[in-house]
C-alpha positions in Angstrom: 135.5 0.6 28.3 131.9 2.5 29.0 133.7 3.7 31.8 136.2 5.5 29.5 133.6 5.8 26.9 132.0 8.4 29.5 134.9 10.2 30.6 135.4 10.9 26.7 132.2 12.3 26.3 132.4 14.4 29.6 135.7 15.9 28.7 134.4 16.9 25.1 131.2 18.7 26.6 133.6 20.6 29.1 135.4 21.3 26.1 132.7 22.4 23.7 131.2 24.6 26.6 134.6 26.3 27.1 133.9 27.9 23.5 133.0 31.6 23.5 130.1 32.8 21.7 129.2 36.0 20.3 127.2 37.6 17.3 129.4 39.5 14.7 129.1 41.8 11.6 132.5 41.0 10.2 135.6 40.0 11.6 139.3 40.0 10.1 142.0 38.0 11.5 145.8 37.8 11.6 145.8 34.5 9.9 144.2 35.6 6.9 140.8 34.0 8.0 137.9 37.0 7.6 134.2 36.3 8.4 131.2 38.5 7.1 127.4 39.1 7.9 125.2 38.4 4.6 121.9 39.8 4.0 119.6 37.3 6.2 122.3 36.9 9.3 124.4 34.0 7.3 128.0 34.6 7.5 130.4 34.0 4.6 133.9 32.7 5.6 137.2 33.1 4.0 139.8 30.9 4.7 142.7 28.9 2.9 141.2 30.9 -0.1 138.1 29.1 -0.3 134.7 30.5 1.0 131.6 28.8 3.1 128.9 30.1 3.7 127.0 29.2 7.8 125.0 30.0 10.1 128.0 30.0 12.5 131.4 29.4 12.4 134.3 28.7 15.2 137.6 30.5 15.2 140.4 30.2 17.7 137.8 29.2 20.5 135.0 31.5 19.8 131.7 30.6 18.1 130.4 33.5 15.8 126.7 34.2 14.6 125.5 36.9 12.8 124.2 39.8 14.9 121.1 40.9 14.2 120.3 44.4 12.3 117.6 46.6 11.8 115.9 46.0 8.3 117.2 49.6 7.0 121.0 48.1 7.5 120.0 44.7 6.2 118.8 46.2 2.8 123.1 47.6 2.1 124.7 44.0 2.8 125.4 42.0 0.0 123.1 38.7 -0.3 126.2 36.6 -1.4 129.9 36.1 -2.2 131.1 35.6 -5.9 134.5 35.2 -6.7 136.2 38.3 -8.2 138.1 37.0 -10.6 141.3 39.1 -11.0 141.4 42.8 -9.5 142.6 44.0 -12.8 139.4 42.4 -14.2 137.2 43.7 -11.3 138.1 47.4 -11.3 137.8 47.1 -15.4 133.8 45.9 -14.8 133.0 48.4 -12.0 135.1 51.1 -14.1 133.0 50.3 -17.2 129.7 50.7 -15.0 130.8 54.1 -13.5 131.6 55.9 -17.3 128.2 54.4 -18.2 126.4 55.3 -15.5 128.0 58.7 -15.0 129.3 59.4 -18.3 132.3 60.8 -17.3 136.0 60.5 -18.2 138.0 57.4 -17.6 139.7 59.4 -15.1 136.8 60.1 -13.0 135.7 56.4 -12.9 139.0 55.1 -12.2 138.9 57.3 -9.3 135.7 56.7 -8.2 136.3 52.8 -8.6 139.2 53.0 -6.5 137.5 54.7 -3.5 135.1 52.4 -3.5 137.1 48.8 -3.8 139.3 50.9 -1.1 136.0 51.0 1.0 136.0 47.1 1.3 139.3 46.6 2.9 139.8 50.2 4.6 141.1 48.5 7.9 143.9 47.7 6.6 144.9 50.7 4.7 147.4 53.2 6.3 144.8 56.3 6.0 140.8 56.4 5.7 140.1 56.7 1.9 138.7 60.0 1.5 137.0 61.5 -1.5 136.0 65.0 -2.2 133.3 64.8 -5.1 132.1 68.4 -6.4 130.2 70.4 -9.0 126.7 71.8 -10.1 123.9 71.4 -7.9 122.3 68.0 -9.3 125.5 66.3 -10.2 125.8 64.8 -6.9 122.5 62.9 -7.2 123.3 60.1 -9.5 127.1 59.8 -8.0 125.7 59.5 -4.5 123.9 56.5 -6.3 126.7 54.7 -7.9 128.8 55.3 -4.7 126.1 53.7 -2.3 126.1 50.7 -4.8 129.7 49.9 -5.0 130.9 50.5 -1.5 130.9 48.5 1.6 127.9 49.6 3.7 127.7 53.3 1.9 125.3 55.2 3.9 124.1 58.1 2.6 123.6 60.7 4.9 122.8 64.8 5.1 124.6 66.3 8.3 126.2 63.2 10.2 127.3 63.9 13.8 129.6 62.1 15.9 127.0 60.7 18.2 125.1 59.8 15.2 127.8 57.6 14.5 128.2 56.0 18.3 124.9 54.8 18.2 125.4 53.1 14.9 125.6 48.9 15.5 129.0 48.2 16.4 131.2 46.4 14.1 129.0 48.2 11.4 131.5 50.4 9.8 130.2 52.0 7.1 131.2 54.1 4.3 129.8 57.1 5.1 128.0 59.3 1.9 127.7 62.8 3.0 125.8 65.8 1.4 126.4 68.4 3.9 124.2 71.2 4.2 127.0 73.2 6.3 130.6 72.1 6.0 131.7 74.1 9.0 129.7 72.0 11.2 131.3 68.9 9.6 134.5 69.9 10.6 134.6 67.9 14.1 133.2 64.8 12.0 135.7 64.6 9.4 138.6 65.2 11.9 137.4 62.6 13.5 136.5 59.6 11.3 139.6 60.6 9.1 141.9 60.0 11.7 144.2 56.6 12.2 144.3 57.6 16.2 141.6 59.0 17.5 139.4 57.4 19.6 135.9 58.1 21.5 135.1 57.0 25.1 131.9 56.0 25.8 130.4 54.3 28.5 133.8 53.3 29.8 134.7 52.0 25.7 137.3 53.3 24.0 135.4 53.4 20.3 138.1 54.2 17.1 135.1 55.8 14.7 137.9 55.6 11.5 135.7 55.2 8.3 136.0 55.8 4.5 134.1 58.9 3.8 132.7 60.8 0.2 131.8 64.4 0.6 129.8 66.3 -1.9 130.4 69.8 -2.1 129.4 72.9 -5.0 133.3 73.8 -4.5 136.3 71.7 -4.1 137.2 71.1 -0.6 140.9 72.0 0.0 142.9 69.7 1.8 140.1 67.2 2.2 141.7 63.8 1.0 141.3 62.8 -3.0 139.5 65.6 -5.0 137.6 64.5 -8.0 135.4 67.2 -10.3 132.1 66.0 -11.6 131.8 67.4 -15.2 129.1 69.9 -16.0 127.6 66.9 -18.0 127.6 64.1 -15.8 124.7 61.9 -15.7 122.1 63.6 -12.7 118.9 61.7 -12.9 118.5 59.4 -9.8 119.5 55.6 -10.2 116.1 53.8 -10.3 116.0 51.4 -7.7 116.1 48.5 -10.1 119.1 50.0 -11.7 120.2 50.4 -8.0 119.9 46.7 -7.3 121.2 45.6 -10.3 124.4 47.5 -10.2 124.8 45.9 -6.2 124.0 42.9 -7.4 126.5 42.1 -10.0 129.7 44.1 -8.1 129.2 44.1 -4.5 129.9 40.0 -4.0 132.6 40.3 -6.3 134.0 42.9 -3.6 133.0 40.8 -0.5 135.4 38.1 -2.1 138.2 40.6 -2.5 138.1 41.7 1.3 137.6 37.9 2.0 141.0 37.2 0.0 143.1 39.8 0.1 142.7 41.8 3.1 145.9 40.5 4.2 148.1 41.4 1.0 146.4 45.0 1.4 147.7 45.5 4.8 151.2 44.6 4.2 151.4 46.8 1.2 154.6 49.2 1.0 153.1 51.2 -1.7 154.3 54.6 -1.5 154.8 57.7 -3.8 157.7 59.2 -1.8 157.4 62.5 -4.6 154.0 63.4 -3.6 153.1 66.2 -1.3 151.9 65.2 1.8 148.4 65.8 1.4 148.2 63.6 -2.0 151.2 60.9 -0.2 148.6 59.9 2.3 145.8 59.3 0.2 148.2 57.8 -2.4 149.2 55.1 0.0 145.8 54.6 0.8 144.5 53.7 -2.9 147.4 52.0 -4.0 147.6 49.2 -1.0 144.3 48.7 -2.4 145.6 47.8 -5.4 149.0 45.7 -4.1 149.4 43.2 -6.6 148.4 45.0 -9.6 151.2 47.1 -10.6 149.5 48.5 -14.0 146.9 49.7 -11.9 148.9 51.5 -8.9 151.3 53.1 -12.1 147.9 54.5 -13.4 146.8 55.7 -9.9 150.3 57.6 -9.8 149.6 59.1 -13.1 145.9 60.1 -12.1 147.1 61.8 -9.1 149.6 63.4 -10.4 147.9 66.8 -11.7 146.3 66.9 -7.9 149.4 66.6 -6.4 150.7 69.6 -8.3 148.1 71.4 -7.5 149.0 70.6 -3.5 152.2 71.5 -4.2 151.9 74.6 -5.3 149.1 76.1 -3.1 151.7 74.8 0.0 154.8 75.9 -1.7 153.1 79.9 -1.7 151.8 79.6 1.5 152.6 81.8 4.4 154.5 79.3 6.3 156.5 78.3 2.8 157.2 81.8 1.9 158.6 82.7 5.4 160.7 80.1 5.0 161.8 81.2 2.1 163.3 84.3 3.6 164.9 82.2 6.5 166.4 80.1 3.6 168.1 82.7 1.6 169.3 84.8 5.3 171.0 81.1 5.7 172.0 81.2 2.4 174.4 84.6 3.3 176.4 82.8 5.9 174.4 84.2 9.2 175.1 82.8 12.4 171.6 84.7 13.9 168.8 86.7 12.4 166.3 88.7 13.9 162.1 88.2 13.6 162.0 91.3 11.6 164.4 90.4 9.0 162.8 87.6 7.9 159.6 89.3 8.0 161.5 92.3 5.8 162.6 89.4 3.6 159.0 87.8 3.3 156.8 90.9 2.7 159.3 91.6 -0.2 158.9 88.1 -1.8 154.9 88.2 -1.5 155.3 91.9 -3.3 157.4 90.9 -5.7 154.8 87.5 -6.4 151.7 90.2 -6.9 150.1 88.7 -3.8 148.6 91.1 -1.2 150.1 90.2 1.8 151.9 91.5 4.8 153.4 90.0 7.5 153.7 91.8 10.7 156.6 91.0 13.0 154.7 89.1 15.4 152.5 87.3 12.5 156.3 85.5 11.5 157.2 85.0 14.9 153.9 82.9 15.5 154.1 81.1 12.3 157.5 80.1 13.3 156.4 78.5 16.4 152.9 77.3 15.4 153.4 75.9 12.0 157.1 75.5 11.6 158.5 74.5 15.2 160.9 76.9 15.0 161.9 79.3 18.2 163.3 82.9 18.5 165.2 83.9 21.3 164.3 86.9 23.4 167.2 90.0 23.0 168.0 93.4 23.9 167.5 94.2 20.0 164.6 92.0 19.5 163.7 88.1 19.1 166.8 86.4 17.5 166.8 82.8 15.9 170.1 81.2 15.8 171.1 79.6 12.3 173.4 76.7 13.8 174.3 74.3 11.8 171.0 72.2 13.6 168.7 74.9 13.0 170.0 75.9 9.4 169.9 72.2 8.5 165.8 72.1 9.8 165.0 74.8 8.0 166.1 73.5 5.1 164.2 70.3 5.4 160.8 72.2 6.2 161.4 74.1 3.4 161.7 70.9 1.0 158.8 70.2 3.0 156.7 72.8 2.2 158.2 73.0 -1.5 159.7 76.2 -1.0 160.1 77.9 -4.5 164.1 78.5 -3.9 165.0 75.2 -3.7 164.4 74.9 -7.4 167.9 76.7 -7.3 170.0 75.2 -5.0 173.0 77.3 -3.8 176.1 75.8 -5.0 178.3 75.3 -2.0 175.7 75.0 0.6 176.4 71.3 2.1 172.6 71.4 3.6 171.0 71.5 -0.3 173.1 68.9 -1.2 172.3 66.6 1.0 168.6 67.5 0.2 169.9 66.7 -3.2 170.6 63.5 -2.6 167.5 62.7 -0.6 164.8 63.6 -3.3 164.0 62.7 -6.4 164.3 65.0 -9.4 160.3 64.8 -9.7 159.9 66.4 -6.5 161.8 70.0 -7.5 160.0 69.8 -10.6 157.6 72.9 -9.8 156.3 75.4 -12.8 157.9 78.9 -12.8 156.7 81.2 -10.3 158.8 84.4 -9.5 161.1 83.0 -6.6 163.3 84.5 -3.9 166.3 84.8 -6.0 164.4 87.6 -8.5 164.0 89.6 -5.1 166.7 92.1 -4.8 168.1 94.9 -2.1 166.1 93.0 0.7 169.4 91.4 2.7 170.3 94.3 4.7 169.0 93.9 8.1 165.5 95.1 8.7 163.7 96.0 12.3 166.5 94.1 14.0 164.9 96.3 16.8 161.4 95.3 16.2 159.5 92.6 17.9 157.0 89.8 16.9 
């Protein structure tokens, strides 16, 4: 019996020293278990929907501890877990505190709610929430506030760098809080931590630097994720740090315990607002997995985006690339078999003088933004470059030009078996552009034009 007694113990001590161990800022695992570092190295633990609180904790034969930060990065963590009640009632309190705060619309602090509770569970969203916040020097000051006190490790930062970021701890992953002072320069940056694929290799790692991100700019930022004006009146007087403290202290463990629960439901949300232009899609998809399971709230999302999806539409659907496509569209439109660089560059100088804008295409401008931005390829010819319209190439162009929310698709040509089946494809939402002059008002333009010409 001791004999046995001892080979017990000695087989449970070769056991226990089997188990891994490493420090850790936060963790989420497949099984819906998530771990993350408190204020004061503890770690709070959600599993089985119920939350502890440790020094340590074992998972799946690793031991984890909390890794130690510098006191700057120990100040943004949340000192507890609370329970968060329901998200509906969540967003409603931290909604209530933004207007307050800010006093701005409901709009505004929906949106700036959003970005932030997306903040807590951004790993598992299909895109990096990004936010665009812009208006009068001053207005920034008090939003940069409330941001830094509702999201998940906001750091608030002036003219970030990538290798800024590399030397942040690892696991950290902020929210980063910027107030550029160039926005060319941030360029690289935003490329970078915006992107689902990216990665950086250092010392022999491959890093993926993916992070929520807030810009403040005078001007809106076009193309740069959700866009949200600050009123002229907005609240600009800096958060005092008490107010600062207080504001953290009553919604930030209420967000720990929603990335603690519901990481897993975020990730295998579906959500999607198939109507939206690309630009607003992405960050649609993004806000509304926050929000799976709350179907009020992702319906108000859709309406809240919808005016900014508009706008997207329409700056992409009078584009260069849209209206060129255009021109290829209607040339389809007559039947063609071929059609030469020049003619659709004929076609699209006609279109942009008939729409009042001030601008001319040359012949090798089309032919670039053919290949560049829309994929499609002339062929070299005697009489210039010629782009087949096959029944494969007719039917692509018609697709980019859905794509690109070209304005004569708001007629479809009866007959023409390639808008019908875009038809069928979209909903009726997503022709549903405001009247611009389109390429049916342009007239005398179908004759061919520099078929001799080249791009």
């Amino acid at each position: 019996l001791e004999k046995k007694n001892s080979m017990t113990k000695s087989t449970a001590d070769s056991d226990a020293s089997k188990v891994m161990s490493r420090t850790t800022l936060g963790q989420l695992f497949s099984d819906g278990t998530a771990i993350e570092r408190l204020r004061g190295r503890a770690l709070v633990i959600g599993q089985g929907g119920k939350e502890v609180t440790a020094p340590e904790f074992v998972h799946d034969g690793c031991r984890y501890a909390g890794a130690a930060l510098d006191p700057g990065f120990e100040a943004i963590l949340p000192a507890r877990s609370e329970p968060f009640g329901s998200l509906a009632g969540l967003m409603a309190d931290a909604e209530q505190a933004v207007a307050q705060l800010l006093a701005v619309d409901d709009r505004t602090a929906f949106l700036f709610t959003n970005f932030a509770a997306s903040s807590w569970v951004a790993e598992g969203l299909p895109a990096a929430p990004v936010m665009n916040f812009w208006g009068a020097n001053g207005a920034d000051s008090r939003a940069v506030n409330v941001l830094a006190s509702l999201c998940r490790r906001g750091l608030v930062l002036v003219q970030p760098s990538i290798a800024d970021l590399l030397r942040l701890p690892p696991e950290f992953s902020p929210t980063l809080l910027v107030r550029p002072t160039s926005l060319r320069s941030l360029t690289p940056l935003l490329s970078t931590v915006t992107s689902n694929d990216t990665q950086i290799l250092r010392a022999g790692t491959l890093l993926h630097l993916r992070h929520p991100v807030a810009v403040f700019s005078r001007e809106r930022i076009a193309g740069l994720g959700l866009s949200v004006p600050l009123p002229p009146d907005v609240g600009w007087r800096p958060l005092s740090a008490q107010e600062k403290e207080e504001l953290s202290d009553q919604l930030q463990p209420r967000f720990l315990s929603f990335r603690l629960q519901r990481h897993l439901e975020v990730k295998a949300s579906q959500f999607d607002v198939a109507e939206f232009a690309p630009e607003s899609r992405l960050q649609a998809a993004a806000l509304g997995a926050t929000l799976e399971g709350a179907p009020e709230l992702q319906r108000r999302l859709i309406d809240a985006l919808r005016c900014e999806d508009e706008d997207n539409r329409a700056n992409r659907s009078q584009s260069e690339p849209a209206v060129v496509l255009e021109a290829a569209l209607a040339l389809c439109h007559e039947g063609r078999q071929k059609v030469y660089v020049g003619q659709i560059t004929a076609f699209a100088n006609t279109i942009f003088a008939a729409r009042g804008e001030p601008i001319v295409l040359s012949d090798r401008g089309t032919g670039s933004i053919l290949r560049e931005q829309l994929g499609l390829f002339a062929v070299r010819r005697a009489p210039g470059y010629e782009l087949p319209l096959d029944n494969t190439t007719a039917r692509h162009v018609h697709q980019l030009a859905r794509c690109f929310g070209a304005l004569s698709l708001l007629s479809p040509l009866a007959g023409c078996k390639f808008c019908q089946e875009l038809l069928q494809d979209v909903p009726s939402s997503d022709i549903d552009i405001h009247d611009v002059h389109d390429v049916h008002d342009v007239h005398d333009v179908h004759t061919p034009h520099g078929e001799g010409k080249k791009p």
